[in-house]
C-alpha positions in Angstrom: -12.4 -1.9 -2.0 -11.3 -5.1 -3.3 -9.1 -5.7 -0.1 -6.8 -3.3 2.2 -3.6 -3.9 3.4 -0.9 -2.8 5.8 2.3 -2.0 4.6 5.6 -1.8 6.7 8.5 0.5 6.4 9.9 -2.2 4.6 7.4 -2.7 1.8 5.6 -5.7 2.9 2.2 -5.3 2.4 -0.4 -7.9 4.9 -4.1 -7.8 3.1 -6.9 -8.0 5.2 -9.0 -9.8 3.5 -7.1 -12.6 1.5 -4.4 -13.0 4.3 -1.9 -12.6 1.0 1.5 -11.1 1.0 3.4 -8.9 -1.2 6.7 -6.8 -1.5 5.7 -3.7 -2.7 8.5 -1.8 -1.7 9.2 -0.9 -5.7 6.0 0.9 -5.9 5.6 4.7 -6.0 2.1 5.0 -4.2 4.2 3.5 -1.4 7.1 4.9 -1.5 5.0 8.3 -1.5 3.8 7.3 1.8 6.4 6.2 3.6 7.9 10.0 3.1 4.4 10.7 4.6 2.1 11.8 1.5 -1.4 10.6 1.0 -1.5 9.4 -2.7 -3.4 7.6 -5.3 -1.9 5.1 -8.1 -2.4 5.2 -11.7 -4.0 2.0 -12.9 -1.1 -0.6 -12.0 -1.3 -4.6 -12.5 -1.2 -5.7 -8.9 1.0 -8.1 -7.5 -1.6 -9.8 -6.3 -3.9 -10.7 -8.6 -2.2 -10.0 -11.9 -5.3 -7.2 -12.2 -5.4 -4.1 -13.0 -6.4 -1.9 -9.9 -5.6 1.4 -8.5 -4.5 1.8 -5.2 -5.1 4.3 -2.1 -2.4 5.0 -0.1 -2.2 6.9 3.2 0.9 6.9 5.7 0.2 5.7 8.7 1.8 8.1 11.4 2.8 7.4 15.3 3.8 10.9 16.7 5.9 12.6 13.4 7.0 9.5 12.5 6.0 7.4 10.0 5.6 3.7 11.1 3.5 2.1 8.1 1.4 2.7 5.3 -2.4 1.9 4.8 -3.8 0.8 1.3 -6.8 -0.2 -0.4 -7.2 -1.9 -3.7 -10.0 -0.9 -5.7 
């Protein structure tokens, strides 16, 4: 992975790595997520570093509820 990140229910990723920030809210690999569905992008231009990258995505669950989502940027 080029980094990993958390995301919150809002969108707001936090990456690990880099310490960046970045609302990806508008993205479908998250959005996928946060109704609870593992998922994997297509090739997307990050936000990030204006790259192209596909992204993991896995929602991160407490109880049935789903709090956050987990990503990693390869």
């Amino acid at each position: 992975y080029l980094d990993m990140a958390v995301v919150t229910q809002d969108g707001k990723a936090n990456y690990v790595i880099s310490g960046e920030t970045a609302d990806l809210s508008d993205r479908e690999y998250i959005k996928k997520a946060l109704e609870g569905q593992k998922n994997i992008s297509g090739v997307v231009i990050s936000k990030v570093t204006g790259e192209p990258v596909v992204v993991e995505a896995a929602p991160i669950k407490s109880g049935n509820s789903v709090i956050g989502v987990l990503i990693g940027r390869r």
